[in-house]
TIKE-619749 format. One line per field, with one value per residue: x, y, z of N, C-alpha, C in turn; residue number from 1. Coordinates in Angstrom, 1 decimal, padded with zeros to 4 digits, always signed. Each point is the difference from the previous one (the first is absolute). Layout:
N
n.u = c(X/...)
n.v = c(Y/...)
n.w = c(Z/...)
ca.u = c(X/...)
ca.v = c(Y/...)
ca.w = c(Z/...)
c.u = c(X/...)
c.v = c(Y/...)
c.w = c(Z/...)
num = c(NUM/...)
//
This chain:
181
n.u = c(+093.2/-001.1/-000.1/+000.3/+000.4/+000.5/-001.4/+000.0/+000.7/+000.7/+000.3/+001.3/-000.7/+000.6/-000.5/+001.5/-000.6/-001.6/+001.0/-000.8/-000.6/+000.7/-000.5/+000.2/-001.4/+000.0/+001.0/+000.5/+000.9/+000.0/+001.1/+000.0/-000.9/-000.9/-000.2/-000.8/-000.3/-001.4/+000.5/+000.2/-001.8/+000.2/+001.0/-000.8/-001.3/+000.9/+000.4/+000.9/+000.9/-000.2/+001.3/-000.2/+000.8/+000.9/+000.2/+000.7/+001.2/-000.4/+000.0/+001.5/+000.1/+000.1/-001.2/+000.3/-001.1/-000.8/+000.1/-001.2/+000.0/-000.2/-001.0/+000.7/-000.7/-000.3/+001.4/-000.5/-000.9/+000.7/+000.0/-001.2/+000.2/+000.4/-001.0/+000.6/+001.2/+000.3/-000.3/+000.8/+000.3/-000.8/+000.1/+001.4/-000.1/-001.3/+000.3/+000.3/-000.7/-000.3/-000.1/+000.4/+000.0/+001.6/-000.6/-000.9/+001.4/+000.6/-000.5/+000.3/-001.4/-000.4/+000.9/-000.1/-001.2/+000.8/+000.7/-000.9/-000.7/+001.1/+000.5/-001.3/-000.3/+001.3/-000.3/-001.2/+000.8/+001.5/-000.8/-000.6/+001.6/+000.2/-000.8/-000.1/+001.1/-000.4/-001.6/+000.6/+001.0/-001.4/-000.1/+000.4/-001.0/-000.1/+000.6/+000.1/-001.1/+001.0/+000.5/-001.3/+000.4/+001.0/-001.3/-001.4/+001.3/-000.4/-001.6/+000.0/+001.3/-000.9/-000.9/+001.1/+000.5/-000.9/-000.3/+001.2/+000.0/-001.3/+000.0/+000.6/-000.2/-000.8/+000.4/+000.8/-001.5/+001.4/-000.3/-001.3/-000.6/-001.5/-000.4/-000.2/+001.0)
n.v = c(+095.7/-000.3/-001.8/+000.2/-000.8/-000.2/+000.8/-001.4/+000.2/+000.2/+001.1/-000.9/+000.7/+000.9/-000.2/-000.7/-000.9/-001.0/-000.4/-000.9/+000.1/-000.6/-001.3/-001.3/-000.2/+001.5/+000.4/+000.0/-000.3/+001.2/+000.0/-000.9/+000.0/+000.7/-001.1/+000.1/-001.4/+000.6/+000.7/-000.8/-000.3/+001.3/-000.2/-001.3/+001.0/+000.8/+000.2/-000.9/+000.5/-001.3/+000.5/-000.6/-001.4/+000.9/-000.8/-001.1/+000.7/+000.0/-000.3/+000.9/-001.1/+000.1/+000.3/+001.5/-000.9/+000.9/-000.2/-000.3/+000.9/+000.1/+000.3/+001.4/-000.1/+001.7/+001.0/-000.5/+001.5/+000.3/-000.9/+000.6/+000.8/-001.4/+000.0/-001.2/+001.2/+000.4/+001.1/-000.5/+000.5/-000.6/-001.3/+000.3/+000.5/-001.0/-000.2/+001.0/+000.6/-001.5/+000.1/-001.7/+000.9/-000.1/-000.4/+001.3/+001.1/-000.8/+000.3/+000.6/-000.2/-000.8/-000.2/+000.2/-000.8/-001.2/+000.6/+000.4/-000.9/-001.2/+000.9/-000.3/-001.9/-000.2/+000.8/-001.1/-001.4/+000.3/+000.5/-001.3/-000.7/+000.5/+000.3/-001.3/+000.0/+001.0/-000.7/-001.1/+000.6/+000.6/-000.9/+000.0/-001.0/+000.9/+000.6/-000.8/+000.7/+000.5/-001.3/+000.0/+000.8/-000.6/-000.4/+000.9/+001.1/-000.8/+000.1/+001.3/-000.1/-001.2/+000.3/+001.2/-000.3/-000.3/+001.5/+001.0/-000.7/-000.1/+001.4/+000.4/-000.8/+000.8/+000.9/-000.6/+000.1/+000.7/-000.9/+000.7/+000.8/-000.4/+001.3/-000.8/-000.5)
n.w = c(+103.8/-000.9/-000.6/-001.5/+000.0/+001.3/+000.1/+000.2/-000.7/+001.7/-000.4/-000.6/-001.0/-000.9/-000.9/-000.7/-000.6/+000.4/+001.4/-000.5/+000.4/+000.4/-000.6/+000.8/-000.3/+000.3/+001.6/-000.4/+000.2/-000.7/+000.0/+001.4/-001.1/+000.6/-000.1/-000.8/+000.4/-000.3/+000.6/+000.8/+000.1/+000.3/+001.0/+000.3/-000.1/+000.2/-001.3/-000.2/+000.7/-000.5/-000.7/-000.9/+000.5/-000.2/-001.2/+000.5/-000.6/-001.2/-001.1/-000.7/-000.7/+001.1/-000.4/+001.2/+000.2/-000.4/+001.0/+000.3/+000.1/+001.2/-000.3/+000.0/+001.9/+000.0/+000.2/+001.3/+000.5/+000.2/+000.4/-000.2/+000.9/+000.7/+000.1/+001.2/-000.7/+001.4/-000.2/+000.3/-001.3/-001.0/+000.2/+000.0/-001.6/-000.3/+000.7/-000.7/-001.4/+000.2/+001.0/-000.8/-000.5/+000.1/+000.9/-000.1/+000.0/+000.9/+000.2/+001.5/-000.2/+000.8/-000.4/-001.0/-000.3/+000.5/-001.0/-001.1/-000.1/+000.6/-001.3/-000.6/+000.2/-000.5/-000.8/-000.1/+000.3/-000.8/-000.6/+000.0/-000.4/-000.6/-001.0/+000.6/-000.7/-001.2/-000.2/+000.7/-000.4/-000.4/-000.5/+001.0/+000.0/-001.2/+000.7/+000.6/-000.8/-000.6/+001.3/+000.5/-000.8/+000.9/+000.2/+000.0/+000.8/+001.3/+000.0/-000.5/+000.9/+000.9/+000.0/-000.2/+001.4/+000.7/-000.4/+000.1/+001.7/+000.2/-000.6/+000.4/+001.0/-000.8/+000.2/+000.9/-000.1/+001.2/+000.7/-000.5/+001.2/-000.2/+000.7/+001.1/-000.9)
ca.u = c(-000.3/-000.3/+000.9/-001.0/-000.4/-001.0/-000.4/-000.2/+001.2/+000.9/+001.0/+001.3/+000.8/-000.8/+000.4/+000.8/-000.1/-000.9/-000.7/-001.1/+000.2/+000.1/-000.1/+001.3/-000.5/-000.5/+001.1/+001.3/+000.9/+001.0/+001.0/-000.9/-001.5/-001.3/-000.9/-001.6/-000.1/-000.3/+001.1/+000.8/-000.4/+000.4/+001.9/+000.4/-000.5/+000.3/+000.9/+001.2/+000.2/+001.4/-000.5/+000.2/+001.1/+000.4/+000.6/+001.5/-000.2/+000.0/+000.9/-001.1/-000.7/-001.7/-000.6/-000.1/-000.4/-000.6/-000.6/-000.8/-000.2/-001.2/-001.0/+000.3/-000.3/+000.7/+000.7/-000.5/+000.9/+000.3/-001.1/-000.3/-000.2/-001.0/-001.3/+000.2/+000.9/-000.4/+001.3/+000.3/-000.2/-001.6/-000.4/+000.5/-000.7/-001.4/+000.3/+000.6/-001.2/-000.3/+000.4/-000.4/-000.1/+001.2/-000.3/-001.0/+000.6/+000.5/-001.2/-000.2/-000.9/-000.8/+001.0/-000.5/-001.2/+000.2/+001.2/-000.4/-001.0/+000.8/+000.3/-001.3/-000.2/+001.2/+000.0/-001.2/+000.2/+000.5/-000.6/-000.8/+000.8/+000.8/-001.2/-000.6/+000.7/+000.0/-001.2/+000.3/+001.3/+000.4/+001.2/+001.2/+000.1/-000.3/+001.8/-000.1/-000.8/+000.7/+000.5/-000.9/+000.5/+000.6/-000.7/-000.1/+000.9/+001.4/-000.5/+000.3/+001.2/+000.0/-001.1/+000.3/+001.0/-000.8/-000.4/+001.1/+000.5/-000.7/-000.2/+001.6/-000.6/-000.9/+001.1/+001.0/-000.8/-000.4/-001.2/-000.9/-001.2/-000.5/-000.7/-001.2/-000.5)
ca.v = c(+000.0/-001.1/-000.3/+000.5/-001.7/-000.6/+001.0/-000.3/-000.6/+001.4/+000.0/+000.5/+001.1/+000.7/-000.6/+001.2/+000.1/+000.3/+000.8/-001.4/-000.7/-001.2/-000.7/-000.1/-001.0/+000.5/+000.4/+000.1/+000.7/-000.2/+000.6/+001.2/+000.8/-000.5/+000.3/-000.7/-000.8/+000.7/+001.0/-001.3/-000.6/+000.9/-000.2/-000.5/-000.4/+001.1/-000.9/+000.6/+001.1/-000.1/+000.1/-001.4/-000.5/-000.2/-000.6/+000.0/+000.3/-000.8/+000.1/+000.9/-000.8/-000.6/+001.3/-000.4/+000.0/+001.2/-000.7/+000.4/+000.4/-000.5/+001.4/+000.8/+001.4/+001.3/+000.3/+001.2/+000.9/+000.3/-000.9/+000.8/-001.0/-000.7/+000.5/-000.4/+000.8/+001.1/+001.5/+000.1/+001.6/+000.7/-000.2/+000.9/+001.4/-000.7/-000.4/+000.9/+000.7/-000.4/-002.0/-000.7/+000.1/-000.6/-001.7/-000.8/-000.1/-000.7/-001.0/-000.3/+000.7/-000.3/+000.7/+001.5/+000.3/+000.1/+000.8/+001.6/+000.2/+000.5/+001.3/+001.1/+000.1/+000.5/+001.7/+000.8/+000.0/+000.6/+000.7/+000.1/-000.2/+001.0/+000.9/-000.4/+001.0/+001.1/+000.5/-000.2/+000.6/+001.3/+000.4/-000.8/-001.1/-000.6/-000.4/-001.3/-001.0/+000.4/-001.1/-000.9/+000.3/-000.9/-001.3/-000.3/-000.4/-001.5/-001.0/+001.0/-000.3/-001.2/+000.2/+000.5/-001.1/-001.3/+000.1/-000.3/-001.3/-001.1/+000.1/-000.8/-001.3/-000.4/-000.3/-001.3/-001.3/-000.6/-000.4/+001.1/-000.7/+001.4/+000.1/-001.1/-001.2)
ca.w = c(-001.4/-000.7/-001.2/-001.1/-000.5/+001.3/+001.3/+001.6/+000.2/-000.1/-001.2/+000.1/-000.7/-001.3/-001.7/+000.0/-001.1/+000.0/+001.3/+000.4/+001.4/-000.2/+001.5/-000.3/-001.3/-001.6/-000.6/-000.7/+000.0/-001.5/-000.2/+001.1/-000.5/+000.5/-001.8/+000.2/-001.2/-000.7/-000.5/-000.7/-001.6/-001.1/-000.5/-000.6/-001.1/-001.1/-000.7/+000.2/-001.0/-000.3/-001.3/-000.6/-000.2/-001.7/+000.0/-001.0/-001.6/-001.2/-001.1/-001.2/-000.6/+000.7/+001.2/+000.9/+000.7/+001.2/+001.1/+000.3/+001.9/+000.5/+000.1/+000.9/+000.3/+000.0/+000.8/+001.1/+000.7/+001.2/+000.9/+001.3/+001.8/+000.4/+000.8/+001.2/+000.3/+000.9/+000.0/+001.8/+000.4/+000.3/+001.4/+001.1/-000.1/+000.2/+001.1/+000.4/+000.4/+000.8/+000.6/-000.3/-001.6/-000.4/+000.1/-001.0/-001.2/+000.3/-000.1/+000.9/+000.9/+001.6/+001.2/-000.3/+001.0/+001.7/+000.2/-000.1/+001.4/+001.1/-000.2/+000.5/+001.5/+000.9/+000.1/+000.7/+001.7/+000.4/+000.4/+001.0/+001.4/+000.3/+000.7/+001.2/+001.1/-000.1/+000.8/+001.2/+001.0/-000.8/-001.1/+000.8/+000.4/-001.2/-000.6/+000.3/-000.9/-001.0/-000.8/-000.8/-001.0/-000.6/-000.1/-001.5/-001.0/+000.1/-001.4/-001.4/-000.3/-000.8/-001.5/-001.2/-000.2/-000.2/-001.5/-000.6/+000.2/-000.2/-001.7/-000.6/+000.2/-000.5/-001.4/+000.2/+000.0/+000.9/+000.5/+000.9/+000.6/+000.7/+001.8/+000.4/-001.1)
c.u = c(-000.2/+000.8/-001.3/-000.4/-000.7/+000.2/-000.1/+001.6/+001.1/+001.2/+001.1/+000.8/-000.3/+000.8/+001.0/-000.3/-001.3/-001.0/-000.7/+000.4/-000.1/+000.5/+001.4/-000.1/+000.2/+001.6/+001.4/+001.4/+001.4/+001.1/+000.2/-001.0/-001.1/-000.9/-001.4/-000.3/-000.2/+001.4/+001.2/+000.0/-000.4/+000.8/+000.4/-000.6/+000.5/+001.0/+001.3/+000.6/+001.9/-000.2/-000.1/+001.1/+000.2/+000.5/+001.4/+000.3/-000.1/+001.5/-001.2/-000.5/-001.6/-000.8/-000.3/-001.7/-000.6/-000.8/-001.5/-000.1/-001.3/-000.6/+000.8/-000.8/+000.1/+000.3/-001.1/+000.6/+000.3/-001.2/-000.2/+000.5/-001.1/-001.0/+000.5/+000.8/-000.5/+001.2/+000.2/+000.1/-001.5/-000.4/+000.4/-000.9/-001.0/+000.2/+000.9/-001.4/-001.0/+000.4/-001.4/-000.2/+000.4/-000.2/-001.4/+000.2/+000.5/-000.9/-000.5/-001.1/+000.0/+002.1/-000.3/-001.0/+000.1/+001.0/-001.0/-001.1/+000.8/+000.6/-000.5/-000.2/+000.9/-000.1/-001.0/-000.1/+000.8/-000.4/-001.3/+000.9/+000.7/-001.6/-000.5/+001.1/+000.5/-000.7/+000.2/+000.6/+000.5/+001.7/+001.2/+000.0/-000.1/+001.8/-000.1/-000.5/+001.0/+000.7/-000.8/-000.1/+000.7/+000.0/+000.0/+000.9/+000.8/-000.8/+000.3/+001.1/+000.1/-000.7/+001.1/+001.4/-000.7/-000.6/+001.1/+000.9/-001.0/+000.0/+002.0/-000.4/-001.0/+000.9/+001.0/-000.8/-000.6/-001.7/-000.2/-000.6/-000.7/-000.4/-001.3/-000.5/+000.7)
c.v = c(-001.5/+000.0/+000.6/-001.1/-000.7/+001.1/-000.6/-000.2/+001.5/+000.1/+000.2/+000.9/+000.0/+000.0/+001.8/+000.5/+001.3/+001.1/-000.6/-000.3/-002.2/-000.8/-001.1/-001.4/+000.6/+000.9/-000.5/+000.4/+000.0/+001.0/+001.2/+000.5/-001.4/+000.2/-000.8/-000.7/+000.6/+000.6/-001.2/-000.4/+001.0/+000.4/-001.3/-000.5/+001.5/-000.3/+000.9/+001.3/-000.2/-000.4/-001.4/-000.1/-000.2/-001.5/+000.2/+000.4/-001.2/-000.5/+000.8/-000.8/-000.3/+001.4/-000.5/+000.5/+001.2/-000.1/+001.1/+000.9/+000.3/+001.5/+000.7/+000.6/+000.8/-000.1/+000.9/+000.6/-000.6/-000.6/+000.7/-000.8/-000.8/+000.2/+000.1/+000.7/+001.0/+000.8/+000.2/+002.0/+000.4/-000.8/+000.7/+001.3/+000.4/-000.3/+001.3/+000.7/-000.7/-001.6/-000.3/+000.3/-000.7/-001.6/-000.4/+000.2/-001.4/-001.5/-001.0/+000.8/-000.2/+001.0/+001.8/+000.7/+000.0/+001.1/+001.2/-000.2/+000.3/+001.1/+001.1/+000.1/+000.8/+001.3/+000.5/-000.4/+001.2/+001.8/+000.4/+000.2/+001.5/+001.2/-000.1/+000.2/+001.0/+000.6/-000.1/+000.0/+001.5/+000.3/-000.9/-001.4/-000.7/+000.4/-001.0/-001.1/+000.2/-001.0/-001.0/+000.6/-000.8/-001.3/+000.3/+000.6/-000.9/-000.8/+000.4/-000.5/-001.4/-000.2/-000.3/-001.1/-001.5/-000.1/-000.2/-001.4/-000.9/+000.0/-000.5/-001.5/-000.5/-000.2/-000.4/-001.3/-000.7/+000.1/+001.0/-000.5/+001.3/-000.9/-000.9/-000.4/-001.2)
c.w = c(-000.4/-001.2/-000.7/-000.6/+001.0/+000.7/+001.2/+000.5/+000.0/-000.9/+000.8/-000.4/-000.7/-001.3/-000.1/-001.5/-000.6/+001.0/+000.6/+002.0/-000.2/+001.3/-000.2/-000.8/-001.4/-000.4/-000.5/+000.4/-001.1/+000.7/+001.5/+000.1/+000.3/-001.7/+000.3/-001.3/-001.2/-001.0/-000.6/-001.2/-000.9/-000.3/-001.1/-001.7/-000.5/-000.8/+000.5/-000.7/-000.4/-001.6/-000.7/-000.7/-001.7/-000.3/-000.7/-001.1/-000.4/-000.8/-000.8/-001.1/+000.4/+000.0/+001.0/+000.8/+000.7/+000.9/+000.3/+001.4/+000.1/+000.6/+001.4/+000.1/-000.3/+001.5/+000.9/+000.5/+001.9/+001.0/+001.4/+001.4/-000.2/+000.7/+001.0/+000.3/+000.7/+000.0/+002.0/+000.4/-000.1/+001.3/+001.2/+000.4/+000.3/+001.7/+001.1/+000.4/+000.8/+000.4/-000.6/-001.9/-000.5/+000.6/-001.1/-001.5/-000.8/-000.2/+001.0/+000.7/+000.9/+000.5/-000.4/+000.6/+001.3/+000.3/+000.2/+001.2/+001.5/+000.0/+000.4/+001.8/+000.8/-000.1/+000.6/+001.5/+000.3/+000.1/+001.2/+001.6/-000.2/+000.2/+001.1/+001.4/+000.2/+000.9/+001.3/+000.7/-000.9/-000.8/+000.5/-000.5/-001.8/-000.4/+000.8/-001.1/-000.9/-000.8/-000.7/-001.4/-001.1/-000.1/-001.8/-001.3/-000.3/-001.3/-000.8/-000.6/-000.1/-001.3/-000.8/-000.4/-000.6/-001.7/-000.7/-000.7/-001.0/-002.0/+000.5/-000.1/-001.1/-001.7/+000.2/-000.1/+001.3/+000.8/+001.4/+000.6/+000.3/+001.3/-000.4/-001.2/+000.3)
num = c(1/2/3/4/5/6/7/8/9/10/11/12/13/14/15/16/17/18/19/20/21/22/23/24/25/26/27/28/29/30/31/32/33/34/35/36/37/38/39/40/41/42/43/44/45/46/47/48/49/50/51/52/53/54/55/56/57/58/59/60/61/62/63/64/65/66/67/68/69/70/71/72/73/74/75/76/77/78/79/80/81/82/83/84/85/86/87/88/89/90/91/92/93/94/95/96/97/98/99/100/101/102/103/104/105/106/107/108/109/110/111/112/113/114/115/116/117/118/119/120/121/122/123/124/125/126/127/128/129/130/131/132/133/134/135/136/137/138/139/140/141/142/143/144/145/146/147/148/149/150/151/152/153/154/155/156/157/158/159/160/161/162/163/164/165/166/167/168/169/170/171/172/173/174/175/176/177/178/179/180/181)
//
């Protein structure tokens, strides 16, 4: 994955805030959290939300002073997930019905694509190996082919771990990588 600020440049991880992929010029780190400049300087240009400091009483002889406060927002509802938040159960699930969903869920292509293409390969060698010895040792010799079976469930079951793991990772902030970037 590239930064979203310099595309030539691989990202370290991803804005916990925003989702943003970032490189390690453009990220941050606040409080264990990976943040992206960007997200910084809209932390720090939101006014605070602490209320204004009254002053001291008076003596009742004097009036006292009504201090002006300064334009309130209205209160928002409930701040959706950050974009960059991946659910690690729809990836699992996506990746249950097939290897590789759940990594382009994820926002890893090239490992999804290489997942669902060696997927396909694997079922259709493995059928050519077990038919092809059906044909040729009349039935006997394709329970032999039986274990090549569990080639492409051994991917199935990584798929779904690799999807799972990688959306946890992606929202702890820590730094992904996809296949041959």
């Amino acid at each position: 994955m590239k930064c979203y600020v310099h595309p030539d440049i691989d990202a370290v991880g991803t804005c916990t805030n925003c989702g943003k992929t970032v490189c390690s010029g453009c990220a941050l780190e606040m409080n264990g959290k990976l943040i992206c400049k960007s997200c910084i300087e809209r932390m720090a240009t939101q006014p605070s939300s602490q209320p204004p400091v009254q002053p001291a009483a008076q003596p009742a002889a004097q009036p006292v002073p009504q201090p002006t406060a300064p334009p309130v927002a209205p209160v928002a509802a409930a701040a959706p997930a950050a974009p960059g938040r991946k659910e690690p159960l729809i990836s699992l699930i996506l990746s249950f019905f097939f290897p590789g969903l759940g990594q382009i869920y994820n926002g890893q292509m090239k490992k999804g694509i290489i997942l669902i293409v060696a997927y396909l390969a694997l079922w259709i060698g493995m059928f050519i190996v077990y038919f092809a010895g059906t044909v040729v040792t009349m039935g006997v010799g394709a329970l032999c082919c039986l274990p090549v079976l569990l080639v492409p469930m051994a991917e199935w079951v990584y798929g779904m771990y690799d999807a799972y793991k990688v959306a946890n990772m992606i929202n702890r902030g820590e730094p992904t990588k996809d296949w041959l970037s």
